[in-house]
PADRENGU-602422 format. One record per residue: residue number from 1; residue in one letter; chain; x, y, z of N, C-alpha, C in turn. Coordinates in nm, 2 decimals. Layout:
// PADRENGU-602422
> seq  type  mol  n_x  n_y  n_z  ca_x  ca_y  ca_z  c_x  c_y  c_z
> NUM  A  A  X  Y  Z  X  Y  Z  X  Y  Z
...
// end
This chain:
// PADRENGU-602422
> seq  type  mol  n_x  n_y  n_z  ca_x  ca_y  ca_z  c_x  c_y  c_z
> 1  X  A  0.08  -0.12  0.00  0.00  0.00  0.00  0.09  0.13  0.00
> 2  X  A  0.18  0.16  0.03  0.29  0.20  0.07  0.28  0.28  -0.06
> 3  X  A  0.31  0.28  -0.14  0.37  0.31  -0.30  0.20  0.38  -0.37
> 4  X  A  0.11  0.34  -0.33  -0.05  0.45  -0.32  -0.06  0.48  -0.26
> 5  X  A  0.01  0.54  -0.10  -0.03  0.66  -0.05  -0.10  0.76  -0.08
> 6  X  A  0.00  0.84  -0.19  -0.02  0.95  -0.25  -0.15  0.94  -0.33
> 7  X  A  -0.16  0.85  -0.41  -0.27  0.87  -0.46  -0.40  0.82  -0.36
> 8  X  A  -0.41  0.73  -0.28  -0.49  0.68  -0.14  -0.53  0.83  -0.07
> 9  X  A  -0.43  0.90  -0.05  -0.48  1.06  0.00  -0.56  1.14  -0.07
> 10  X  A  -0.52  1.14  -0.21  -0.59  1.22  -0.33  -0.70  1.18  -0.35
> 11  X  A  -0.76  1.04  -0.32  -0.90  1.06  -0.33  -0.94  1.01  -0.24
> 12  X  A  -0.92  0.98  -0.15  -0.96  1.01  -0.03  -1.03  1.17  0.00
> 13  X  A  -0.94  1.28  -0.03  -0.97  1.43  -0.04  -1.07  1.45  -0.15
> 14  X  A  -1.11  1.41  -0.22  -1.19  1.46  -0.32  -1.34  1.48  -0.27
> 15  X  A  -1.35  1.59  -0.33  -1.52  1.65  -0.26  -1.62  1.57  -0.25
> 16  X  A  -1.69  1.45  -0.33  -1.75  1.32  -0.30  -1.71  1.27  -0.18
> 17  X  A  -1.57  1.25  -0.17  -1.56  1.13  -0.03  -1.57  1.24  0.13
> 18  X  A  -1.56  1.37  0.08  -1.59  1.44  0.20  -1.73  1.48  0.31
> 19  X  A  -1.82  1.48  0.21  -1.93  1.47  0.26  -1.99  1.35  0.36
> 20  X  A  -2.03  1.40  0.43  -2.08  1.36  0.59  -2.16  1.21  0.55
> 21  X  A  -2.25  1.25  0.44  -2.38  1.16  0.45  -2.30  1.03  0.32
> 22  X  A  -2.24  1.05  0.28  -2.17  0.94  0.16  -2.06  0.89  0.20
> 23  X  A  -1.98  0.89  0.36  -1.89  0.82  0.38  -1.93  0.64  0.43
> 24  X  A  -2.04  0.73  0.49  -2.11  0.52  0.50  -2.11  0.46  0.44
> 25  X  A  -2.14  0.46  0.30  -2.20  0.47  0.16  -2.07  0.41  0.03
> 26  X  A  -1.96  0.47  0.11  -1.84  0.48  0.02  -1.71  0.41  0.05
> 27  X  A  -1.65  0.32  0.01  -1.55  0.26  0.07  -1.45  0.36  0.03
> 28  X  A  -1.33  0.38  0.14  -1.23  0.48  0.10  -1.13  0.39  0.02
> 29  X  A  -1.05  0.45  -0.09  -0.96  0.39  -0.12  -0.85  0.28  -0.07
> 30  X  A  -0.82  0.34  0.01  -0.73  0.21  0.08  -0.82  0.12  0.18
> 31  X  A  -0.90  0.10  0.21  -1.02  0.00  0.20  -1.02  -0.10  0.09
> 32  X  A  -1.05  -0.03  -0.02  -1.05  -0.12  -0.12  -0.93  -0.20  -0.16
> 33  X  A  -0.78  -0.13  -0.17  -0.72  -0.18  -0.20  -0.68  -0.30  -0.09
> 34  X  A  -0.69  -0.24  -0.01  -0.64  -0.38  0.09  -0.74  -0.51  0.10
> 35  X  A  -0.88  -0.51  0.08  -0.93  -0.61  0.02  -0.91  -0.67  -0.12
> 36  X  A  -0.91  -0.60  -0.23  -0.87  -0.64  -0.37  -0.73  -0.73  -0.34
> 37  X  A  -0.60  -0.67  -0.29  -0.48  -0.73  -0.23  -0.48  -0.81  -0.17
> 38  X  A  -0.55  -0.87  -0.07  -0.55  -0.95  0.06  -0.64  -1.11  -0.05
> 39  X  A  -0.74  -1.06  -0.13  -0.83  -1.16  -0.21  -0.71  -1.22  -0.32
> 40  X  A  -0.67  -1.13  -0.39  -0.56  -1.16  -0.49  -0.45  -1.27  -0.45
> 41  X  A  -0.41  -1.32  -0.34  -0.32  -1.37  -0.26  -0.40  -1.50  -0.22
> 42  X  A  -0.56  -1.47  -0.25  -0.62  -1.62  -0.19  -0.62  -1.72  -0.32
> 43  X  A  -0.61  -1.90  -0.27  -0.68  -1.94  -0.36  -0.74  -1.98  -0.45
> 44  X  A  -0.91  -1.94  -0.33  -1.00  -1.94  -0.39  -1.06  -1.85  -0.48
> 45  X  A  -1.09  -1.86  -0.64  -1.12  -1.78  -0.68  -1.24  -1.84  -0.78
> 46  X  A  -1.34  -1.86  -0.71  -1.47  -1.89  -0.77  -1.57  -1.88  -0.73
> 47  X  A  -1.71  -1.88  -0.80  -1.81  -1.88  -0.73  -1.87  -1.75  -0.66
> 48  X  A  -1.96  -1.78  -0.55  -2.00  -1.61  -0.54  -1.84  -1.54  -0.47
> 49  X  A  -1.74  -1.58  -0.39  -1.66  -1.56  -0.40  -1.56  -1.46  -0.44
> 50  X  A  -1.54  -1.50  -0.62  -1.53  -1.42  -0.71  -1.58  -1.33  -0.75
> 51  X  A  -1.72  -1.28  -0.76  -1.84  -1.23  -0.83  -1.79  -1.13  -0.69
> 52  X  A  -1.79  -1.14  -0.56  -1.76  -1.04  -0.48  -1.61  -0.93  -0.45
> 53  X  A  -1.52  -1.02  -0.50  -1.43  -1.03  -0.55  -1.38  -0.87  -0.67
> 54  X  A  -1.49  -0.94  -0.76  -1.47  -0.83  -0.90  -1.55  -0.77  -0.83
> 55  X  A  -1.66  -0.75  -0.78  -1.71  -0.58  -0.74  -1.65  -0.51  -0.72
> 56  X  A  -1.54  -0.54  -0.62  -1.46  -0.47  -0.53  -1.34  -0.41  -0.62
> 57  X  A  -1.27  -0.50  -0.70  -1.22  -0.47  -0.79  -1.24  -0.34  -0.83
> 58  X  A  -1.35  -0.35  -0.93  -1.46  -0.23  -1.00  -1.46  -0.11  -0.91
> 59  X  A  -1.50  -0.13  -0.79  -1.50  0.02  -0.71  -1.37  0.04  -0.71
> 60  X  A  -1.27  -0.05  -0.66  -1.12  0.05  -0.65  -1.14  0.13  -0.82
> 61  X  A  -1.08  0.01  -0.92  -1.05  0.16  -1.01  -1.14  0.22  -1.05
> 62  X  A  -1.30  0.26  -1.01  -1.33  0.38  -1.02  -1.29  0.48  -0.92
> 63  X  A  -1.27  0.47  -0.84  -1.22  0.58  -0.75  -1.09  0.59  -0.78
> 64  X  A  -0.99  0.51  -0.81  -0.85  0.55  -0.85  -0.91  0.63  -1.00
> 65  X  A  -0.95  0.61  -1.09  -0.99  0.67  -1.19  -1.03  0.81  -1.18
> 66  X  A  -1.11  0.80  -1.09  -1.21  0.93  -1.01  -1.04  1.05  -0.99
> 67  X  A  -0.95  1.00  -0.94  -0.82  1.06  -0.86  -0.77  1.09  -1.01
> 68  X  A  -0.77  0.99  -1.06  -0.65  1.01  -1.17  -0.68  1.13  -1.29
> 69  X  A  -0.85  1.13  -1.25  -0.87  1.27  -1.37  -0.86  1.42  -1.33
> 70  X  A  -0.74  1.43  -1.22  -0.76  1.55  -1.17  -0.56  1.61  -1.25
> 71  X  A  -0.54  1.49  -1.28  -0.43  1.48  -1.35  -0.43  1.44  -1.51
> 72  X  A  -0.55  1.48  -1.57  -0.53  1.48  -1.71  -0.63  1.54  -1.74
> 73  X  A  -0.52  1.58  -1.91  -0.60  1.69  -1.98  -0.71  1.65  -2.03
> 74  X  A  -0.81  1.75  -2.00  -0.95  1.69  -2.07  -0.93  1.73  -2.24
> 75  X  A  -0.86  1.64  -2.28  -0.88  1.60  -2.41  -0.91  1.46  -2.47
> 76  X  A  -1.00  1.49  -2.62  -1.09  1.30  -2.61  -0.96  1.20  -2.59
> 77  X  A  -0.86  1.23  -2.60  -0.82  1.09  -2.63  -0.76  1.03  -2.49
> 78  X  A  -0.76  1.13  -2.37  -0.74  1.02  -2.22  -0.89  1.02  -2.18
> 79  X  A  -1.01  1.01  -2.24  -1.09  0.90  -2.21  -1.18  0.82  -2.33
> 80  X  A  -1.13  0.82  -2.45  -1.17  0.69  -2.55  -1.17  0.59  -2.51
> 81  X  A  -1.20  0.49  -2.59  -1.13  0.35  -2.56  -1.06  0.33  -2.68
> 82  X  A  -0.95  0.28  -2.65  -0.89  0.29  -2.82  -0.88  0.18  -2.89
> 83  X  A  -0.81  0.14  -2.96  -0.80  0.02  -3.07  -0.95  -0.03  -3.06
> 84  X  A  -1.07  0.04  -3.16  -1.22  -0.03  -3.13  -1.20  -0.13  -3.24
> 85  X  A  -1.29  -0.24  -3.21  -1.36  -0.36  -3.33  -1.38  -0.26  -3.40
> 86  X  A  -1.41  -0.33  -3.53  -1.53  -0.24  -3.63  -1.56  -0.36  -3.73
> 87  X  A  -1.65  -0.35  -3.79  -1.75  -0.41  -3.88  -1.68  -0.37  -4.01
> 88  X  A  -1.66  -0.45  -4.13  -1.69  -0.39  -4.26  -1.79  -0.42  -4.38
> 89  X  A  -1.82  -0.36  -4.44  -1.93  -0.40  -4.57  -1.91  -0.56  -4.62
> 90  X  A  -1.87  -0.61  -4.63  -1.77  -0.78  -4.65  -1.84  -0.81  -4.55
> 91  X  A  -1.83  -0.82  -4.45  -1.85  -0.88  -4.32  -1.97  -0.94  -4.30
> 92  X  A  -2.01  -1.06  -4.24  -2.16  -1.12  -4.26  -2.25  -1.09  -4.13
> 93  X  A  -2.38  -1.04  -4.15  -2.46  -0.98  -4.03  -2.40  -1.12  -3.93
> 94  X  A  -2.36  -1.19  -3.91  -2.39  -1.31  -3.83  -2.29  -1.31  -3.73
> 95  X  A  -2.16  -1.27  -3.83  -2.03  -1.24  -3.75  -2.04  -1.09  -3.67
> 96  X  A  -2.10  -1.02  -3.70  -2.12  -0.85  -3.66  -2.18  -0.88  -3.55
> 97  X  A  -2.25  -0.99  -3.56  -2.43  -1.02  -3.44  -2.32  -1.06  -3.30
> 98  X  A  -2.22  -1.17  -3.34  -2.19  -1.24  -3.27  -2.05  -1.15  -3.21
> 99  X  A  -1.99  -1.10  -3.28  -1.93  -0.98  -3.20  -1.99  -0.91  -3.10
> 100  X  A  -2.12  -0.85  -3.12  -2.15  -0.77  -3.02  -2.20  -0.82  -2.92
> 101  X  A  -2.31  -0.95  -2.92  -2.29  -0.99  -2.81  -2.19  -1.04  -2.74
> 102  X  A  -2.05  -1.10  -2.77  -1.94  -1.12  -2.71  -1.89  -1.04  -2.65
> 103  X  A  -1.95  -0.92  -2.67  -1.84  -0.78  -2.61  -1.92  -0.70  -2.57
> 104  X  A  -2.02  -0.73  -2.57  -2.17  -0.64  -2.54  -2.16  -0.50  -2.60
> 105  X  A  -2.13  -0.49  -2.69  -2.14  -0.40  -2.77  -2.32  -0.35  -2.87
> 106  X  A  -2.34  -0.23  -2.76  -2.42  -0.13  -2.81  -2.44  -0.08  -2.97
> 107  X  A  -2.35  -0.07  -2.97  -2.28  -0.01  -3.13  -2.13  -0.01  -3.18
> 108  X  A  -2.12  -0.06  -3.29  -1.99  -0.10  -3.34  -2.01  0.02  -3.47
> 109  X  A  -1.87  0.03  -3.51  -1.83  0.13  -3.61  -1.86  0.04  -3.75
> 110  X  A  -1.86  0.08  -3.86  -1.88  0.00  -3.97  -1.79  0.12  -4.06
> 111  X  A  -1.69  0.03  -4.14  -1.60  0.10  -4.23  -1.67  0.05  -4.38
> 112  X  A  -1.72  0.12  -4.49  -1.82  0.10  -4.61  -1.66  0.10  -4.73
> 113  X  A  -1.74  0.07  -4.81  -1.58  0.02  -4.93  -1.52  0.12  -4.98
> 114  X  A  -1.58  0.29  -4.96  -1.54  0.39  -4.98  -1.46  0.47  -4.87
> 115  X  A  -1.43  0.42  -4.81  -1.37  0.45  -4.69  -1.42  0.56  -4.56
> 116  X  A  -1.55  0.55  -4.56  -1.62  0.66  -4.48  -1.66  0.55  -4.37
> 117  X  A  -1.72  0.66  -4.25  -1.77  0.54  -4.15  -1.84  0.56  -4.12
> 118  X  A  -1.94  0.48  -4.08  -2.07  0.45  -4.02  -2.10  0.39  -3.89
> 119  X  A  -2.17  0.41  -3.84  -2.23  0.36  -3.70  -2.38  0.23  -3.69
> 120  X  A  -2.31  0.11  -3.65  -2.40  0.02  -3.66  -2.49  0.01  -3.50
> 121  X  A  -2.57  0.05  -3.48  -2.68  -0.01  -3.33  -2.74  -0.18  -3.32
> 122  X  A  -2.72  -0.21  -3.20  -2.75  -0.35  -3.16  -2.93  -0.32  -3.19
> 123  X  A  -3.01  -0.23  -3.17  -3.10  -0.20  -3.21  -3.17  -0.28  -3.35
> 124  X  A  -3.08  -0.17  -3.48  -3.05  -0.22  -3.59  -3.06  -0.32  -3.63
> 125  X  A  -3.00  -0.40  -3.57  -2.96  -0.52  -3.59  -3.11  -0.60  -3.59
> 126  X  A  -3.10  -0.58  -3.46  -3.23  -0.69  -3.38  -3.37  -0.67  -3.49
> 127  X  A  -3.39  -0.56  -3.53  -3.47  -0.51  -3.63  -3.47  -0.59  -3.77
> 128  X  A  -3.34  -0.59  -3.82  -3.36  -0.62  -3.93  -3.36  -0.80  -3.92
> 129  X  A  -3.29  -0.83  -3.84  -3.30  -1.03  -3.79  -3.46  -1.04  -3.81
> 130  X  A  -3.56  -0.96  -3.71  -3.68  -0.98  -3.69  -3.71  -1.08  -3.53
> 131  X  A  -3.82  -1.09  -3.51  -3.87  -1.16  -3.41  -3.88  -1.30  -3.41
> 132  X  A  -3.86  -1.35  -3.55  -3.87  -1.51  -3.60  -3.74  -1.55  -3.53
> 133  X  A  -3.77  -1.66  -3.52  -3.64  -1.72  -3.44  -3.57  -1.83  -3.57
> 134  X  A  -3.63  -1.89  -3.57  -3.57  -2.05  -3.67  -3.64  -2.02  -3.79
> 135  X  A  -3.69  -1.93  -3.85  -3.73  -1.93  -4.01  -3.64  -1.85  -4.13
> 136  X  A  -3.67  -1.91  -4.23  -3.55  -1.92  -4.35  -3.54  -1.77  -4.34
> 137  X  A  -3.64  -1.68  -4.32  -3.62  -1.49  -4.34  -3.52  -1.50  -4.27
> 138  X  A  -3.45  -1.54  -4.16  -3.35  -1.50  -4.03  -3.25  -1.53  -4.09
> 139  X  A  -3.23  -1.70  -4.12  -3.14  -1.73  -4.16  -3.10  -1.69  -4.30
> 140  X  A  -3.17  -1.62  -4.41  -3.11  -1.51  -4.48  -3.03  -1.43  -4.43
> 141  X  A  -3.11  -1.34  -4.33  -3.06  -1.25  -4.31  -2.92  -1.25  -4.23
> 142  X  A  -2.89  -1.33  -4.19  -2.74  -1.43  -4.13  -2.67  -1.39  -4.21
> 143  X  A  -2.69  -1.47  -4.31  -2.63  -1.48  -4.38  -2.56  -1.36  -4.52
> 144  X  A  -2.65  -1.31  -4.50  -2.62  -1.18  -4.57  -2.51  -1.06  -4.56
> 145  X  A  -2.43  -1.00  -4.61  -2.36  -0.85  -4.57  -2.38  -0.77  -4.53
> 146  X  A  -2.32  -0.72  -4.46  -2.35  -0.60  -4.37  -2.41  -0.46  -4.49
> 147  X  A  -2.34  -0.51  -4.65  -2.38  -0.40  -4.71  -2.48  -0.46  -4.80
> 148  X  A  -2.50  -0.60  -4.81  -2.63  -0.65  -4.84  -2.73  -0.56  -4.80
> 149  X  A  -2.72  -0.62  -4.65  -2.84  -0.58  -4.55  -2.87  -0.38  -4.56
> 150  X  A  -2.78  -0.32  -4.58  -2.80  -0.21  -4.60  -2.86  -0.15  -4.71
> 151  X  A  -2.83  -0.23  -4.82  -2.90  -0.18  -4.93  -3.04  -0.26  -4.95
> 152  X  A  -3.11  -0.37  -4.88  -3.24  -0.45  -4.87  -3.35  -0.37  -4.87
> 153  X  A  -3.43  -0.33  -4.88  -3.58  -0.32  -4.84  -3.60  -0.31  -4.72
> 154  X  A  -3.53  -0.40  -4.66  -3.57  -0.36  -4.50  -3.42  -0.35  -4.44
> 155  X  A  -3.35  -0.23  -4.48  -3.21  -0.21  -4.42  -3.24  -0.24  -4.31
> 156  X  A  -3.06  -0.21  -4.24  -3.05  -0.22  -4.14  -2.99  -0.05  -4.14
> 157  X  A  -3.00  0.01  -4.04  -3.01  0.16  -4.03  -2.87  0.18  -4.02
> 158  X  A  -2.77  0.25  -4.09  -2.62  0.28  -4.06  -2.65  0.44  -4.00
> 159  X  A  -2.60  0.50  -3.88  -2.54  0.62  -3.85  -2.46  0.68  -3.92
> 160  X  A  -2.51  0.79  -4.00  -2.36  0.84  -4.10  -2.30  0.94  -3.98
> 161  X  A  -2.15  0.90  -4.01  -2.03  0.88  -3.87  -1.97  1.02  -3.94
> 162  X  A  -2.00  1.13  -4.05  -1.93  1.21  -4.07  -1.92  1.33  -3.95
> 163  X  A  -2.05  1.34  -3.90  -2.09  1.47  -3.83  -2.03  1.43  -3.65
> 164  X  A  -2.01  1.32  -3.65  -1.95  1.28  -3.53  -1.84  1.22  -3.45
> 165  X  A  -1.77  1.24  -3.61  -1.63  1.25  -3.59  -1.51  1.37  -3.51
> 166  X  A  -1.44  1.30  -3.45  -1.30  1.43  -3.43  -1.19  1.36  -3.38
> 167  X  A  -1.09  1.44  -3.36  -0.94  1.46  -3.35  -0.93  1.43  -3.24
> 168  X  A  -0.83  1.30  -3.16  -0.78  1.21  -3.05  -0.77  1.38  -2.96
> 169  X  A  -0.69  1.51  -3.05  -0.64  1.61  -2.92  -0.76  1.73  -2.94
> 170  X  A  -0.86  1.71  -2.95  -0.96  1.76  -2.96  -1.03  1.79  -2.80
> 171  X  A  -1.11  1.85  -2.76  -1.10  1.89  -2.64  -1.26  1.82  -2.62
> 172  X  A  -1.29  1.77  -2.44  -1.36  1.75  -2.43  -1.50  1.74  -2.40
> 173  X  A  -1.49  1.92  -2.37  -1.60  1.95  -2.40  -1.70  1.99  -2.55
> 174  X  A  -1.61  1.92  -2.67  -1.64  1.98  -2.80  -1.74  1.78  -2.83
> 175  X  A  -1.65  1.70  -2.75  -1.73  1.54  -2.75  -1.83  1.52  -2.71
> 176  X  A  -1.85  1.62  -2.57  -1.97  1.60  -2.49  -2.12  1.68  -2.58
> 177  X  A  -2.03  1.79  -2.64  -2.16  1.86  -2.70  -2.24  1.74  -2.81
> 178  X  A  -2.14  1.68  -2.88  -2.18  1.62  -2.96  -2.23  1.47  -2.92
> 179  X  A  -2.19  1.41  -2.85  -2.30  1.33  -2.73  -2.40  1.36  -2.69
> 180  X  A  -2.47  1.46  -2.69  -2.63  1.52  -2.69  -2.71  1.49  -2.76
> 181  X  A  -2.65  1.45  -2.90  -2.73  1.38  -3.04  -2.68  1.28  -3.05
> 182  X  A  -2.58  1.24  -3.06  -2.53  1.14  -3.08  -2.48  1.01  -2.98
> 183  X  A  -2.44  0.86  -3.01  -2.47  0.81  -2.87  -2.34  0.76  -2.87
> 184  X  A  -2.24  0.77  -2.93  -2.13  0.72  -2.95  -2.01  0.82  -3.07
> 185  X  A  -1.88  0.90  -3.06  -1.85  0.94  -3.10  -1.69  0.91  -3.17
> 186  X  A  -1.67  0.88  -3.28  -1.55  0.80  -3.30  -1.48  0.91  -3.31
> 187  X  A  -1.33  0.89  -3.27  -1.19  0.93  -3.31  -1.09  0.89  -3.40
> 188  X  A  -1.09  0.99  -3.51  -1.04  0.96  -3.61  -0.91  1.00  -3.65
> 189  X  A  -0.82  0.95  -3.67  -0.65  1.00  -3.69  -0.66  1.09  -3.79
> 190  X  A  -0.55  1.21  -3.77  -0.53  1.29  -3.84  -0.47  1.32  -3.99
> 191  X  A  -0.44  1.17  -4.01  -0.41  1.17  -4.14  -0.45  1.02  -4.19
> 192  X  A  -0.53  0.99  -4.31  -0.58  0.88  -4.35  -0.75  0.87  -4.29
> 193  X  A  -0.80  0.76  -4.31  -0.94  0.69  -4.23  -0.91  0.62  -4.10
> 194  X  A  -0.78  0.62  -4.09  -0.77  0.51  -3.94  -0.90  0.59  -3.79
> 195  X  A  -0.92  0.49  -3.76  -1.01  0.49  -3.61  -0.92  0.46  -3.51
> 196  X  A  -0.86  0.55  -3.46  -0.81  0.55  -3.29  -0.88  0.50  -3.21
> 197  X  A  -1.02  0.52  -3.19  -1.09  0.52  -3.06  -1.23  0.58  -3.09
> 198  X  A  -1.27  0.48  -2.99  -1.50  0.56  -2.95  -1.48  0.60  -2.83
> 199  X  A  -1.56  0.68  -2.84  -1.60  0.74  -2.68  -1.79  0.72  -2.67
> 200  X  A  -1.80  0.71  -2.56  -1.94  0.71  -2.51  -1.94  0.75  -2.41
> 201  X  A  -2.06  0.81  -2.37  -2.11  0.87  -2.22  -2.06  0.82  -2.15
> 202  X  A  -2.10  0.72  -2.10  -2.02  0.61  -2.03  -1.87  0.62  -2.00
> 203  X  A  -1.75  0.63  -2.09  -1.68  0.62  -2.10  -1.62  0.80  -2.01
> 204  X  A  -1.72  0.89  -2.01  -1.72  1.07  -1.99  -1.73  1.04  -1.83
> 205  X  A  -1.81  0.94  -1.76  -1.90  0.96  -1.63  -1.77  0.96  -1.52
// end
């Protein structure tokens, strides 16, 4: 613990953990760490065990996180997520499907054969499959391209990704504005189509 002090103090101090009525409420940082540490050294690691285990996990680094943003520039690219999946037009609805739930992915990026990007929703998706479960319409639709399915009769809805793009050193309240409309916003390198990184609300909190 010794070597987090410093940071064990720093948020510790932060105006959340000072309040009277949220310290019951709140485990302090070095609380956490010394459970996360003390578990890490055990064993056992299964079962509800575990499951109790990762919570605790989860709260430390949000609150180390919580500390650590008083030390970086609010620009998008220290809170993206970077190197994202992405989908491309080639790509078969089935593998896209099975991506997102593997990663629980809300929305994946989609790169079209012209080099622009798009925004695919789990939504979308679910829409264009349909509510049939085992009938041959589904298993088309499986089986189909991502730019199949987009150009069909009953597309699947792409986000055009032009208006919601920007620059990794781009500041962050210019991402948040644009998170008002939009629910996910990519970061695009400054030279070429490459995708650094998405950001989401989530990713802002």
């Amino acid at each position: 613990m010794k070597e987090f002090k410093p940071l064990a103090q720093r948020s510790d101090s932060e105006p959340l953990w000072r309040q009277p009525r949220l310290k019951s409420l709140l485990a302090p940082f070095a609380t956490l760490y010394d459970l996360v540490a003390a578990a890490r050294n055990d064993a056992v690691h299964q079962g509800a065990y575990a499951r109790h285990l990762t919570k605790n996990a989860i709260r430390l680094a949000i609150v180390l996180e919580e500390a650590l943003k008083s030390y970086m520039n609010l620009v998008v690219m220290d809170f993206m997520v970077p190197n994202p999946a992405y989908a491309e037009y080639w790509q078969l609805v089935s593998l896209v499907r099975q991506q997102m739930l593997e990663n629980s992915y809300s929305y994946i990026p989609v790169l079209d054969k012209n080099g622009n990007w798009h925004v695919l929703s789990d939504a979308a998706v679910a829409l264009y499959l349909g509510a049939e479960r085992n009938g041959k319409k589904r298993k088309k639709c499986l089986a189909s391209t991502v730019e199949q399915a987009w150009e069909s009769l009953a597309s699947v809805y792409l986000i055009d990704a032009k208006c919601l793009t920007m620059q990794a050193d781009d500041r962050l309240d210019k991402a948040l504005s644009a998170l008002k409309q939009h629910p996910i916003v990519l970061v695009k390198s400054s030279e070429g189509t490459g995708l650094l990184g998405v950001l989401t609300a989530l990713d802002v909190l």
